[in-house]
N, C-alpha and C positions, 0 to 999 in steps of 0.2 A: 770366401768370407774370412776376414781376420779379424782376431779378438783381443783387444788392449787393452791400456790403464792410462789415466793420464799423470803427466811430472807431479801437479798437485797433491798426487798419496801421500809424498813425501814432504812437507809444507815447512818443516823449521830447517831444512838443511840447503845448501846450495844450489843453485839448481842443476850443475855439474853432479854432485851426489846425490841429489833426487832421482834424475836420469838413470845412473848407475844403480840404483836403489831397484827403481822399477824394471827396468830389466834382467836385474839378477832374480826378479820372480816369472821370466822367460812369456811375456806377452808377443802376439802376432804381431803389434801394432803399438805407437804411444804418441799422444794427444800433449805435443806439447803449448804450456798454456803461457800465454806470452803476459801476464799479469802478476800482481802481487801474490806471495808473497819471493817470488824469484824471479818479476822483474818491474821496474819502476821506468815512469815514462822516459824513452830513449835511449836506456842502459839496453836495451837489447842489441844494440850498435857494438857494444865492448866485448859479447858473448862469442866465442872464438868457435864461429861458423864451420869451418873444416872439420876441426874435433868433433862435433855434432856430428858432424855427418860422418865422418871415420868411424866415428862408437856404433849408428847406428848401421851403417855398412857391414863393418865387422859381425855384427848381430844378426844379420838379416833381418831389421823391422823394418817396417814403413812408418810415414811418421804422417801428423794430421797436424796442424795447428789451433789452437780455439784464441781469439784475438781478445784483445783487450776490452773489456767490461765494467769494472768496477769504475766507478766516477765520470763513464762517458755514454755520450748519450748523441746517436745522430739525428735524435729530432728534438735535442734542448730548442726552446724556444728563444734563448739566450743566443746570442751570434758567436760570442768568443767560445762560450763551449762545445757548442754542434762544429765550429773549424779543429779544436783541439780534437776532439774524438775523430774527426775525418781524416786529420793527419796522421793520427795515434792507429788508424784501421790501415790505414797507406801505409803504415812502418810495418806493422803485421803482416800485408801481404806481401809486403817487399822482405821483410824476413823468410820467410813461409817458402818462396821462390830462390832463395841461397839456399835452404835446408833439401830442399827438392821435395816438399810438403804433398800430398795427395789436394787436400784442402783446406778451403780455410771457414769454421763456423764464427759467424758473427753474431753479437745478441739485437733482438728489432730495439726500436728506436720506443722509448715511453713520454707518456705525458700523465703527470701526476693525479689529478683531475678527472679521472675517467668520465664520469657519468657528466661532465659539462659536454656536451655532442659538436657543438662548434668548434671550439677551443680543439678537442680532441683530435677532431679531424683536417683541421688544421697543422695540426703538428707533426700529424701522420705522413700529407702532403710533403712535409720539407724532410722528412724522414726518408721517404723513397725518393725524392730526389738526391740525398747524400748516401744511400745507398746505391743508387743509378751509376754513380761517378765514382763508388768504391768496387762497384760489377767493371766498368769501362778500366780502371787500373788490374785489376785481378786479372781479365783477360788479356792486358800487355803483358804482364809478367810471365803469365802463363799457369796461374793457380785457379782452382776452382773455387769460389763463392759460397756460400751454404749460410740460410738464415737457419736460426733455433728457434723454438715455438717453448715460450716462456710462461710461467704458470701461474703469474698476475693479470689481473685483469685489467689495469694500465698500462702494460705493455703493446704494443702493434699486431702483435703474433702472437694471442691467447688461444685462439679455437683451433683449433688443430685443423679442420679444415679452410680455413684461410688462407694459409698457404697457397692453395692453388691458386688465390687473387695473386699472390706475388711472383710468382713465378710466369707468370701467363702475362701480367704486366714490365716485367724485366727479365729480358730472352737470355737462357745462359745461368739464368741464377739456380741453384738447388738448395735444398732443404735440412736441414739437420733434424731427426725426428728426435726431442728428449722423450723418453715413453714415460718416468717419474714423472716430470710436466705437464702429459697431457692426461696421466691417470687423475696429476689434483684435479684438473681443471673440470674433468669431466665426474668428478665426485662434488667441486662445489658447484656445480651447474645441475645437479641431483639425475643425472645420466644414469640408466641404468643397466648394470650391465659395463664397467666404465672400458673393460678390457675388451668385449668384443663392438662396444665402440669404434676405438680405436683400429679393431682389427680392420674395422669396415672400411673404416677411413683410408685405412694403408693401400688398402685391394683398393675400392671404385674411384678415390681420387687423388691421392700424392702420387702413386706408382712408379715412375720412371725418372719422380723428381726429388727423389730421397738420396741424397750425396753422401749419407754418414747421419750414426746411428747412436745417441748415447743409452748406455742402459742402467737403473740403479732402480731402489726401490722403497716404500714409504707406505705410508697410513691413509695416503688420501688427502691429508691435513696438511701437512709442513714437509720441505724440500731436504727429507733425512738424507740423502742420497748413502742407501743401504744398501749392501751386497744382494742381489737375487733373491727371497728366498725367506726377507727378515723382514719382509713386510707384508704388505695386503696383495698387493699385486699375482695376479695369476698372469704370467708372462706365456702360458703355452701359447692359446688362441695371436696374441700379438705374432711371436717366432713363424708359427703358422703362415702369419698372412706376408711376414718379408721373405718365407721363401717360395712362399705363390706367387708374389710380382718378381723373382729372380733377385733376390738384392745378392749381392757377392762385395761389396766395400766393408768397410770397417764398422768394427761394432765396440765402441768405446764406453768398459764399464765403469763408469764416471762416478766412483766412491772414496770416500773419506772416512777416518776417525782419526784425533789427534791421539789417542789411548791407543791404537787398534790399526798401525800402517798396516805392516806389511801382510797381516792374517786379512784383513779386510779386502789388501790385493788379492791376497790366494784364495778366497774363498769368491768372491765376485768373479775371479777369472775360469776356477774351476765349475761353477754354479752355469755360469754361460756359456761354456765350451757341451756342459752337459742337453742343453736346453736345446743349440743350435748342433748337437751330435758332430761339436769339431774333436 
């Protein structure tokens, strides 16, 4: 089991010194995220692949990728945009595969609309089928796939156990569990109990299909994404349940402050290393 940070701690600096940033705070692992604000679509093309991976060699980390999200969408119902986001996921995995990336997390595919039930499910359909063909390029490459379970309710991948529809329906595919994610989801669904929830969830049904792990933490309300510790979240019972399914991949604590880098790294990294006794 290794514990990381992702390039994003570091958001106003290059992503050359972002990298460098995060690892002088000595993570197992780092999540780098192929999006704004360190990179813009197909500038990951110009990002000098060898040094990546030389700095990360040098270091001894592994490395994970999280693909691009912001403004794409594989189940726009819009054609020009559901192809820009399918290419834009194809350049992620095709990066991800030069870096020698473990995996690659992709965000599900949303439909604005939620509670229209046709419309929705409709869109959901063209969603896994341009995920289908983003699973069939990831395994030419040779990178692993991994959806995230998102903590809006018009997204594809809101109930944490859903997941196993997608995985059971596209072979190969795995799971990114975000636990901040599925804590809102199961406080605005008025779940009670939201952390052994989810424990449950972890044990009777994802099990073996959890590819990578992000960890951060919150109120319940809004996607603070806090160090361990500063929020509501009681994370034992969850820790508990990924080391009764055996999880041993990466555990990426997926936090920010723009006030607050590098202490927010060291305190998230030190907080999680405590939790999972690395």
């Amino acid at each position: 089991m290794r514990i990381g940070l992702p390039t994003t701690l570091f958001q106003e600096k290059s992503f050359e010194k972002a990298l460098e940033n995060v690892l002088r705070l000595k993570p197992d692992c780092v999540e780098v995220v192929l999006d704004l604000p360190h990179f813009l679509p197909r500038k990951e093309n110009k990002v000098n692949v060898k040094k990546i991976k030389d700095i990360l060699s040098q270091k001894n980390v592994e490395c994970s990728v999280h693909s691009s999200f912001y403004e794409f969408n594989l189940g726009s119902v819009y054609p020009d945009r559901r192809k820009a986001a399918l290419n834009q996921t194809k350049e992620c995995l095709r990066f991800a595969s030069l870096i020698e990336a473990k995996v690659v997390t992709v965000h599900p595919g949303y439909f604005p609309i939620w509670n229209v039930k046709r419309l929705f499910e409709k869109a959901k359909k063209t969603f896994i089928k341009n995920l289908e063909e983003c699973l069939r390029f990831a395994l030419d490459v040779g990178v692993q796939l991994s959806l995230e379970n998102i903590q809006s309710k018009y997204f594809f991948f809101y109930r944490l156990e859903d997941g196993l529809k997608f995985v059971h329906e596209l072979e190969g595919l795995g799971l990114t569990l975000d636990i901040g994610h599925a804590y809102i989801y199961a406080c605005e669904n008025g779940i009670r109990k939201p952390e052994n929830y989810i424990a449950n969830v972890i044990e009777k049904k994802l099990k073996k299909h959890i590819f990578h792990v992000h960890l951060h933490d919150n109120f319940g309300v809004k996607d603070n994404h806090l160090p361990p510790g500063e929020g509501k979240i009681n994370f034992k019972p969850i820790v508990q349940a990924l080391k009764n399914i055996g999880y041993d991949r990466q555990i990426i604590v997926e936090v920010w402050s723009p006030e607050n880098q590098a202490s927010f790294g060291v305190k998230g990294l030190e907080t999680a290393r405590k939790l999972f006794g690395c």
